[in-house]
C-alpha positions as CSV (number, residue, x, y, z in Angstrom):
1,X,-66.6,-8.2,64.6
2,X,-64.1,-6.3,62.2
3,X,-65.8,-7.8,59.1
4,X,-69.1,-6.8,60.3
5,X,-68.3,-3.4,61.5
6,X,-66.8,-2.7,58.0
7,X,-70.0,-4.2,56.1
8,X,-72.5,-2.5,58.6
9,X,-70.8,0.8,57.5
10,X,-71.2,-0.3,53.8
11,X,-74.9,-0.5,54.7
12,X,-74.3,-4.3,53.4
13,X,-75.3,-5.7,56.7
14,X,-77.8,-5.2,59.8
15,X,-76.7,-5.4,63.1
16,X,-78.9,-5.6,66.2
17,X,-80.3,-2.3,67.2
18,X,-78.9,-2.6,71.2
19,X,-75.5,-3.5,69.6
20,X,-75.3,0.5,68.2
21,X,-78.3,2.1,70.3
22,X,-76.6,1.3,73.6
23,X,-73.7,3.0,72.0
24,X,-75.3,6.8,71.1
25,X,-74.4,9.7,73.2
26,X,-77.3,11.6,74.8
27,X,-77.5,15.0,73.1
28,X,-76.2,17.1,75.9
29,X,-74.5,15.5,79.1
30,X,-72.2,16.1,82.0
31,X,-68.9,15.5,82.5
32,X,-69.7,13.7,85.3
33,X,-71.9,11.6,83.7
34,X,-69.4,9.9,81.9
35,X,-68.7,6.4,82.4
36,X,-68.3,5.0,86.3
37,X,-65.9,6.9,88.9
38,X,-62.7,5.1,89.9
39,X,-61.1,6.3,93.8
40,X,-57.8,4.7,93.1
41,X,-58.1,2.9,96.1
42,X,-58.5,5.7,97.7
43,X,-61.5,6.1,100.6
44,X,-64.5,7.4,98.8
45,X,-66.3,11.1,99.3
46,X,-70.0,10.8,100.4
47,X,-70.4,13.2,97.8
48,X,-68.0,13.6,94.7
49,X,-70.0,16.2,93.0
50,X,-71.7,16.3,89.4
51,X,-72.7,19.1,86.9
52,X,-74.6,20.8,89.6
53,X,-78.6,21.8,88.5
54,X,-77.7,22.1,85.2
55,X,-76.8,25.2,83.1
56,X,-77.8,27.3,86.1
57,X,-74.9,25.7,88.3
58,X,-76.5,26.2,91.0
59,X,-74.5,24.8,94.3
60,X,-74.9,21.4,95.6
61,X,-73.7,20.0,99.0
62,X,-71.0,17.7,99.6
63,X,-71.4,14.8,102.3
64,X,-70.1,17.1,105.2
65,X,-73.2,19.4,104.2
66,X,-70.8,22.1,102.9
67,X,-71.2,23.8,100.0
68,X,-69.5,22.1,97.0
69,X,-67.6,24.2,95.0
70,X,-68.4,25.1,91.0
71,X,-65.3,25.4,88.4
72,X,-66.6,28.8,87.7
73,X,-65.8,29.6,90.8
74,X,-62.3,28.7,90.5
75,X,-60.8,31.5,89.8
76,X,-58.2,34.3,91.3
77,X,-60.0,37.1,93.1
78,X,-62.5,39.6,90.9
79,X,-61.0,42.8,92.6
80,X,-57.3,41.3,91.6
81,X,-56.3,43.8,89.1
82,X,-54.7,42.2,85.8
83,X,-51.3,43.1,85.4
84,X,-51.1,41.9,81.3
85,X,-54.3,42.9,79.6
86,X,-54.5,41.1,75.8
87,X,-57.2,40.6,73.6
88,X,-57.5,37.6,71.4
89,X,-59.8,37.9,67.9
90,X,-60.3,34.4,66.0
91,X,-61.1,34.6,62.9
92,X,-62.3,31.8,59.9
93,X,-59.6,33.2,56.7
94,X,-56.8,32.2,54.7
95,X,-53.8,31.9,56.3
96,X,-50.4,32.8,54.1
97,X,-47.1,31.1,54.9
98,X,-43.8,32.2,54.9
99,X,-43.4,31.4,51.0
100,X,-46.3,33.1,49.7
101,X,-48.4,29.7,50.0
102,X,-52.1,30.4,50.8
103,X,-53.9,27.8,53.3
104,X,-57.7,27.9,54.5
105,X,-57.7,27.8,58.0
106,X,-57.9,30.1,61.3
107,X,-56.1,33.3,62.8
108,X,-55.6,34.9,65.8
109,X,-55.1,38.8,65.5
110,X,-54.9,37.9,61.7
111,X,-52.1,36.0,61.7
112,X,-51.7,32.2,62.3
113,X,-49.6,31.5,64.9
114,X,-51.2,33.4,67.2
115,X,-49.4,36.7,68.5
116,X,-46.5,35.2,71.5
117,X,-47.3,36.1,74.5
118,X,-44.7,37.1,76.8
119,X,-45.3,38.0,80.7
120,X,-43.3,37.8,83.6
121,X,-43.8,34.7,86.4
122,X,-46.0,36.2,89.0
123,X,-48.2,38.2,86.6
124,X,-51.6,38.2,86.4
125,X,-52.8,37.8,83.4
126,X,-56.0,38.8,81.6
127,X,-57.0,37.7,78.5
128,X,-60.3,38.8,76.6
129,X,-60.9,36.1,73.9
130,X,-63.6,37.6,70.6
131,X,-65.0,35.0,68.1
132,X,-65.3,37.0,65.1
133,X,-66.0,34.2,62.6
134,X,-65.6,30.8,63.5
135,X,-68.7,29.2,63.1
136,X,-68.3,26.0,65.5
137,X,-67.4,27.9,68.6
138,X,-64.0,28.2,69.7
139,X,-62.4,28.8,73.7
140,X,-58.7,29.1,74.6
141,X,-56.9,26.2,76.3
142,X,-53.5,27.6,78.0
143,X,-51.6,24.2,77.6
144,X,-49.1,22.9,80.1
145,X,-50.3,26.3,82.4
146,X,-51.7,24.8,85.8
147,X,-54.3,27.7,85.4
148,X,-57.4,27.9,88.4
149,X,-60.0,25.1,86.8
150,X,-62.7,27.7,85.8
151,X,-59.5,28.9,83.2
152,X,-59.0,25.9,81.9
153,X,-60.7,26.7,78.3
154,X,-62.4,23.4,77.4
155,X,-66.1,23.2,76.2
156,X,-68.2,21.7,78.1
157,X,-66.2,21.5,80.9
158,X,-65.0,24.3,82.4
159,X,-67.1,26.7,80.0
160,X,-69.5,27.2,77.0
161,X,-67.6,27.3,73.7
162,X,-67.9,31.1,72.6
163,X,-70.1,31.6,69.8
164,X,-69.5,33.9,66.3
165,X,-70.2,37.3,67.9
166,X,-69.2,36.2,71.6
167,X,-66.5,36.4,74.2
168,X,-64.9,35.3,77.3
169,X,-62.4,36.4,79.4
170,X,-59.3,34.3,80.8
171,X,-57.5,35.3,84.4
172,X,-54.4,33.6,85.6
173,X,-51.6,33.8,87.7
174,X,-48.6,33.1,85.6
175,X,-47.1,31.0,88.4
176,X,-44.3,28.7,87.0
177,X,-41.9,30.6,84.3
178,X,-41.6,28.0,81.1
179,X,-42.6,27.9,77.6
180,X,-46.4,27.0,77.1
181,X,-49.1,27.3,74.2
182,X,-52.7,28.1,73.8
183,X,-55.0,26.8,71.5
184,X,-58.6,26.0,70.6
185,X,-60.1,23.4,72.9
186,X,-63.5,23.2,70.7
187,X,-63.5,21.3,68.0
188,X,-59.9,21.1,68.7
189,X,-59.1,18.4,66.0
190,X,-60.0,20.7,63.8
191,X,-59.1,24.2,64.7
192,X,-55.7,23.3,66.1
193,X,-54.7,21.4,62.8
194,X,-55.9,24.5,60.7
195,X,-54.1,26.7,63.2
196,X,-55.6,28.2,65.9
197,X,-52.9,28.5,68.4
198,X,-50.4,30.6,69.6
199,X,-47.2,30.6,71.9
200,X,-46.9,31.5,75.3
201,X,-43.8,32.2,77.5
202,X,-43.4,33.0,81.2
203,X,-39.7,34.4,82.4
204,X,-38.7,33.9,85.6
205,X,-39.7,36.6,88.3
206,X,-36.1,36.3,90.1
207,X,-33.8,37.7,87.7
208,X,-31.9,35.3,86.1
209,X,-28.1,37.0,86.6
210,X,-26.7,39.0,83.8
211,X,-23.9,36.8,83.1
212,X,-26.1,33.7,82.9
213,X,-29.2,35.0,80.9
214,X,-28.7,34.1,77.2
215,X,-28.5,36.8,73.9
216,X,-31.2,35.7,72.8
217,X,-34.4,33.7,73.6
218,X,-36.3,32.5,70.5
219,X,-39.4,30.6,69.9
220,X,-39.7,27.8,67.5
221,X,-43.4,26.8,67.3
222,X,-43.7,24.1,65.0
223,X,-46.8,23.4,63.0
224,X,-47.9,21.8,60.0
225,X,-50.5,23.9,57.6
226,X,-51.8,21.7,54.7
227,X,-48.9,19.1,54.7
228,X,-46.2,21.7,55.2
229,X,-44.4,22.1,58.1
230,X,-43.4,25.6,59.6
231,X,-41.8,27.0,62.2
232,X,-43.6,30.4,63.7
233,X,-45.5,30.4,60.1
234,X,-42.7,30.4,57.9
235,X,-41.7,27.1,55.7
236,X,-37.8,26.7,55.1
237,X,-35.3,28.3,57.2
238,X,-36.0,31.0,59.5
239,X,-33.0,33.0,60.2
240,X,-32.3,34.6,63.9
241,X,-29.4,37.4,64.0
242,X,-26.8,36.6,67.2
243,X,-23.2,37.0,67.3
244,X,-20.4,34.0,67.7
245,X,-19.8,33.2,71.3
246,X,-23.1,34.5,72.7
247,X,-25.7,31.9,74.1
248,X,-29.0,31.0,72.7
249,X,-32.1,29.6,74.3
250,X,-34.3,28.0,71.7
251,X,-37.7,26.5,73.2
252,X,-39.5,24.0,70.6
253,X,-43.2,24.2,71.1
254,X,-44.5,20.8,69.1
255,X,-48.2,21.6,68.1
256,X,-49.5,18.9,66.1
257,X,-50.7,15.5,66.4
258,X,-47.2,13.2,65.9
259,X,-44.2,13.7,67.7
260,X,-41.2,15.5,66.1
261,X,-37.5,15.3,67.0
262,X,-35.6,17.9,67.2
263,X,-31.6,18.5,66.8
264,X,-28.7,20.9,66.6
265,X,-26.4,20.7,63.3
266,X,-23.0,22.3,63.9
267,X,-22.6,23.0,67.7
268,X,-22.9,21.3,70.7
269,X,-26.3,21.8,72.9
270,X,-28.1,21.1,76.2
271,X,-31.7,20.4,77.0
272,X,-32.4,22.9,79.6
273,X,-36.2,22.3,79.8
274,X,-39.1,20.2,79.3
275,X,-42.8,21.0,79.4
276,X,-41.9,24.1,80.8
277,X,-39.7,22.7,83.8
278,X,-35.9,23.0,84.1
279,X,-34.0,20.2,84.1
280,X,-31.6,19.6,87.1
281,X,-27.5,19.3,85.7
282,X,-27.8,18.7,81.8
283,X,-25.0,17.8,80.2
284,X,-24.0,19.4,76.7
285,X,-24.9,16.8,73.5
286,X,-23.7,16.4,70.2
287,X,-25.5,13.7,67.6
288,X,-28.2,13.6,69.6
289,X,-32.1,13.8,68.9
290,X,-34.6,15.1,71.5
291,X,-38.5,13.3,71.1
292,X,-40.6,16.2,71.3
293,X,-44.3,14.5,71.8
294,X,-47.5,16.3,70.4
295,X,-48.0,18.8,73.0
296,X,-44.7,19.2,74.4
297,X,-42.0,21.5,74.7
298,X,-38.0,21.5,75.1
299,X,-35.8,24.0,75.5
300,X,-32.3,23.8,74.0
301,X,-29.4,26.3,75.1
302,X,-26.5,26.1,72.4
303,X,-23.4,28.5,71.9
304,X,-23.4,30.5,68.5
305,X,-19.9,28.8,66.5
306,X,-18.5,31.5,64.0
307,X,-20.3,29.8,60.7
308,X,-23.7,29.6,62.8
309,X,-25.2,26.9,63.7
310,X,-29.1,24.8,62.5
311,X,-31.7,24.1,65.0
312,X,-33.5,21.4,63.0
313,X,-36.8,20.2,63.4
314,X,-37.4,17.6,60.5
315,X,-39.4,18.4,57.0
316,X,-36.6,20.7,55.8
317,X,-37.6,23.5,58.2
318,X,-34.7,24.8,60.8
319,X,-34.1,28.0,63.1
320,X,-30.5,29.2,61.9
321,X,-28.7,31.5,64.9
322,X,-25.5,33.2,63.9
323,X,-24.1,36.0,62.3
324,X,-25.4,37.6,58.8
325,X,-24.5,35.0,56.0
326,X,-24.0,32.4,58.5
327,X,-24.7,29.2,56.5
328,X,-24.1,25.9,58.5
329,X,-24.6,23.1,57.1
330,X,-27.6,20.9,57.9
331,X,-26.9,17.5,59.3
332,X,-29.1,14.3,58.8
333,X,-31.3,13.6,61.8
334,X,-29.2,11.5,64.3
335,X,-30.0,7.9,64.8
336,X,-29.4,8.4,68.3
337,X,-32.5,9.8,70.9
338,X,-31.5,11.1,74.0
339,X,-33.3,9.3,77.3
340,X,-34.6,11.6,79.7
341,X,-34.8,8.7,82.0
342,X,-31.0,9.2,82.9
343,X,-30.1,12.3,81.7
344,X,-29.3,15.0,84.1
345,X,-28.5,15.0,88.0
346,X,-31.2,13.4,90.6
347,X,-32.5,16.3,92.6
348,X,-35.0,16.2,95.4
349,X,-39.0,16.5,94.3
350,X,-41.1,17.1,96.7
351,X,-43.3,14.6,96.3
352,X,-42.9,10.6,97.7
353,X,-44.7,8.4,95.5
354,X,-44.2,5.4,97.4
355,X,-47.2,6.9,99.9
356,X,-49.7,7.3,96.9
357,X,-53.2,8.0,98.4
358,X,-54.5,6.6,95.0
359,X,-53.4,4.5,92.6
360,X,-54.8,4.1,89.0
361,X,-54.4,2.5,86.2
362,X,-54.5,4.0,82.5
363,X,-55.0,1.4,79.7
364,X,-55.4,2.0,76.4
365,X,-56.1,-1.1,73.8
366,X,-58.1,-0.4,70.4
367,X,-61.2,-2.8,69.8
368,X,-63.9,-3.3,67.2
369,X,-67.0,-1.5,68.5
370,X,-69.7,1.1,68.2
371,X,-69.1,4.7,69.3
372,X,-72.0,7.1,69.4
373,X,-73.8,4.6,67.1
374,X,-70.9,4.0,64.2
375,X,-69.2,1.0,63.9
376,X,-65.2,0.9,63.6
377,X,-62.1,0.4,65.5
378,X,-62.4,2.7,68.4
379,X,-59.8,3.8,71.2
380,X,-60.3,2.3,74.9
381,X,-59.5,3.4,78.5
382,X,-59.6,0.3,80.8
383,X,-61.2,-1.7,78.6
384,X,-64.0,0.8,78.2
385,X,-65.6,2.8,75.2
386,X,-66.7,6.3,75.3
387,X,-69.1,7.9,77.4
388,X,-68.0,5.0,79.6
389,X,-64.4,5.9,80.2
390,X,-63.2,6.3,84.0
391,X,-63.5,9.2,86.3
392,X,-60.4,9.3,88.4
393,X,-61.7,11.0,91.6
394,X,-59.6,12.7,94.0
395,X,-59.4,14.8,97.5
396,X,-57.2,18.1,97.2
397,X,-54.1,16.9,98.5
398,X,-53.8,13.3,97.5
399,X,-50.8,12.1,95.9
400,X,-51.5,10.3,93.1
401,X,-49.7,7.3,91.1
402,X,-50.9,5.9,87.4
403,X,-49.5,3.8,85.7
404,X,-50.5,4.0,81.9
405,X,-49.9,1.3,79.5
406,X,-50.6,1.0,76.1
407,X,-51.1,-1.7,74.0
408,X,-53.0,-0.4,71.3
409,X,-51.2,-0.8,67.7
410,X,-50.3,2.9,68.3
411,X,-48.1,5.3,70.1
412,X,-50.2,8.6,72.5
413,X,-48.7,11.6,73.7
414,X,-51.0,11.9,76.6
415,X,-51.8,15.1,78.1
416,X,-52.9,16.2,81.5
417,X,-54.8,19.7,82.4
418,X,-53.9,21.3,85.3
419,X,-50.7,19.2,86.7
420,X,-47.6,18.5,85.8
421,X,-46.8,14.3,86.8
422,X,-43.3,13.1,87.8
423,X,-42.1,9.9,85.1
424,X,-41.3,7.6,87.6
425,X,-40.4,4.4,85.4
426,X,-40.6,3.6,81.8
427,X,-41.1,-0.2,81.4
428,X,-40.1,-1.1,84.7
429,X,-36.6,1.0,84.7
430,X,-36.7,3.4,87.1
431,X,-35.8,6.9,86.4
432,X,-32.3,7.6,87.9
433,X,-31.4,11.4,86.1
434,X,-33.0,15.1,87.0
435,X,-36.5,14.9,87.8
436,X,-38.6,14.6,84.5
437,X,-41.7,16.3,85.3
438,X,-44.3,16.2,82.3
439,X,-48.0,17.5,80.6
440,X,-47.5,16.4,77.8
441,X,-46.2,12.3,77.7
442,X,-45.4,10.0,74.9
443,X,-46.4,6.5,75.5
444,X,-45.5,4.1,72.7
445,X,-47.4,1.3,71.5
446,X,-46.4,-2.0,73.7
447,X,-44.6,0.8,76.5
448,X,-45.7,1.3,80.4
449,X,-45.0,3.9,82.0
450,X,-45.3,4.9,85.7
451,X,-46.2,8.5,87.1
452,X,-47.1,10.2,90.2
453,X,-48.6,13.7,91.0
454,X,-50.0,15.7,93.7
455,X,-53.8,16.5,93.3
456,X,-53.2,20.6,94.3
457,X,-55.0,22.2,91.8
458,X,-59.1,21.2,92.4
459,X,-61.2,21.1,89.1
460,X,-62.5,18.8,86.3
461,X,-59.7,18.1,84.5
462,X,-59.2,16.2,80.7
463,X,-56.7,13.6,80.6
464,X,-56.8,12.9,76.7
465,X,-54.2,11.9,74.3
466,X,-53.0,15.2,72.2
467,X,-53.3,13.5,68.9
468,X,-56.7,15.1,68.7
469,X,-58.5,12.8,65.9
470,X,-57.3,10.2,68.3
471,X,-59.6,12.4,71.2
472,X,-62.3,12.6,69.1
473,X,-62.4,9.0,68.9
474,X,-62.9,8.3,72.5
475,X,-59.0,8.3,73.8
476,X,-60.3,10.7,76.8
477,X,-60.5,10.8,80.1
478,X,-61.3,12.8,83.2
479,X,-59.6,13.8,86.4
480,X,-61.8,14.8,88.9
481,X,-61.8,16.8,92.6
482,X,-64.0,15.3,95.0
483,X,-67.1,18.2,95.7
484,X,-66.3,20.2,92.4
485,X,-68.9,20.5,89.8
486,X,-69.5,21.8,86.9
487,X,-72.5,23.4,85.2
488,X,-71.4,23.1,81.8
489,X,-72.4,20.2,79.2
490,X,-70.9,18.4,76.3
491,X,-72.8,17.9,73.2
492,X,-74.7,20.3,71.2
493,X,-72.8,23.5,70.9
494,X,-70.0,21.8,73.3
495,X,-67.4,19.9,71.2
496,X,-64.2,20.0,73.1
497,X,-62.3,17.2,71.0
């Protein structure tokens, strides 16, 4: 079947028409439409919605003869004032690096990252998104945010990508303080790669106590423009003023599509967060790396030594913290990687995954096959091809267990909108340090993993991998709330991978 999909490419062979027919993707189709609904074992709805009449979302009922509920309706209250007002203009246009190196690719507000976004948990935050010149579309995606489903940014799905001319605005509750990121989720295989994208930061509402709260608190978004890794834009070292003795808090945002590791050369460190969620009792580590997956985050808290000290991040490129002429020496990544599995103090979660209401199943295996009517090696989800991937359907309220396992030749840092999942087991070990509570999850090729999360946040949700080429060839699914619809479509001008 390899041999022929390779010489039906070529144009050397012909295959039977239903062999790549069957396999072409209507021109315009609804999320729910995709493949065949799985309830977990869970009772099923009489209704578990659909894209509604069509473009007009017009309501539909649910089985109780209530009025089912449209993402666009998901949303905080109109008469809310916003408390952060931004606007966000992306642009097609060069984009210059740190060392004077010129890339084609996009901006936001001209510059590429994005501006960082800082507000305060609790906030309300309004964001006005303007497409001055990118001709495929482009939306916002606020990743690792549990944002209202109508916020969630993804074309097709939870909106209409916004077209050269266009905008659309973005309201929120900046609920949980963490580090995040927002980037394109049109096209997003493209446009993130060529840098469309920005950081995003919440701070805690309570008042972290004076003595406690760090010097300084520095983002390191990591992104790779052409080939050449950078870190907020800049290639190299990027330098960050603090004096010896003070704390730093230095929060990794990982943006492309492999996983980097991240490490501290000439001071001990801890891992404070990750994905935007503190870690219960982490202990301070020296030659140690810490996986950051595509998608993910990690905060690292370290104490500035007299001669400074080198937050590295692999391809030459490190944040250096410490006094003026600081010049610490940079150390070879460490063979060791920490295990979040036991690192850290057990704490309670909230949540009791041994009374799941559903259970499902995630597995991904690469086949031979024809997707949208061109043959290859394509990505599978249960065994199934896109459009027929599973819907996992839930009820608001449900707690929910999945085990995904991957056997597929390649490793997937597997993201979930709108929840963050508990990692219950890797491989059948159990998880025995602080709760590790993830969006953004890398599963390696021949690994299982085991996680459980509470359906609280009702909307259509994408449960992809974040290497987006991997995406784009089919690696997607779709969580979805019983009596939510959505009257949005994929295809056409809709291209959210």
């Amino acid at each position: 079947m390899v041999l022929l999909s390779v010489l039906a490419a070529a144009g050397l062979v012909a295959v039977p028409a239903w062999s790549w027919q069957a396999s072409l993707l209507p021109s315009s189709y609804g999320a729910h439409d995709m493949g065949v609904v799985d309830l977990g074992g869970g009772p099923a709805p009489q209704d578990h919605g659909g894209h509604g009449a069509g473009a007009g979302g017009h309501e539909t009922q649910d089985g109780h003869g209530a009025a089912a509920v449209s993402v666009e309706a998901l949303a905080p209250p109109a008469d809310r004032p916003a408390d952060v007002s931004i606007t966000l203009t992306a642009r097609a246009e060069p984009v210059e690096l740190g060392d004077g190196t010129v890339v084609d690719g996009y901006t936001v507000n001209g510059t590429s990252p994005g501006p960082e976004i800082r507000v305060v948990q609790g906030q309300l935050v309004e964001v006005r998104l303007v497409n001055e010149s990118v001709e495929g579309g482009t939306t916002l995606h606020w990743h690792g945010v549990d944002v209202p489903g109508g916020m969630d940014g993804v074309a097709g799905v939870t909106q209409d990508a916004v077209r050269v001319g266009g905008e659309h605005v973005y309201r929120f509750v900046a609920e949980d303080a963490g580090t995040y990121w927002y980037h394109s989720h049109q096209l997003s295989h493209e446009q993130v790669r060529r840098g469309l994208l920005g950081a995003l930061v919440v701070e805690p509402a309570d008042g972290t106590p004076a003595g406690d709260a760090p010097a300084a608190d520095v983002v390191a978004l990591v992104h790779q423009y052409a080939g050449r890794r950078t870190m907020n834009g800049a290639t190299g070292d990027v330098r960050h003023l603090a004096e010896p003795g003070s704390t730093v808090r230095v929060r990794v945002v990982s943006t492309d599509n492999g996983a980097l590791t991240t490490w501290v050369s000439g001071a001990p460190f801890r891992l404070l967060a990750v994905d935007g969620t503190d870690l219960v009792g982490p202990t301070e580590l020296e030659d140690v790396g810490v996986q950051v997956t595509a998608g993910a985050r990690a905060d690292l808290e370290l104490v500035v030594p007299p001669g400074g000290a080198r937050v590295e991040v692999g391809g030459g490129t490190a944040l250096v913290v410490g006094p003026a002429g600081a010049d610490p020496v940079a150390e070879p990544r460490p063979y060791e990687r920490l295990d979040l599995l036991t690192y850290g103090t057990p704490a309670p979660t909230g949540l009791d995954p041994s009374r799941a209401d559903r259970e499902f199943g995630y597995r991904i295996v690469r086949r031979p096959g024809f997707l949208d009517g061109r043959p290859g090696l394509w990505w599978t989800v249960n065994g199934r091809m896109l459009p027929d991937v599973p819907m996992f359907l839930v009820e608001e309220g449900d707690v929910v267990r999945m085990t995904i396992t991957n056997s597929s030749g390649d490793g997937h840092p597997m993201h979930l909108h709108g929840h963050h999942a508990l990692v219950l087991s890797r491989d059948g070990e159990p998880a025995t340090g602080s709760p590790w509570w993830v969006d953004s999850l890398h599963v390696g090729d021949g690994e299982t993993y085991e996680i459980a999360f509470l359906a609280d946040n009702p909307g259509v949700w994408m449960d992809h991998c974040h290497n987006l080429p991997h995406a784009a060839e089919g690696l997607v699914a779709h969580l979805a709330y019983a009596g939510v619809t959505t009257p949005f479509l994929l295809g056409g001008v809709n291209e959210p991978e």
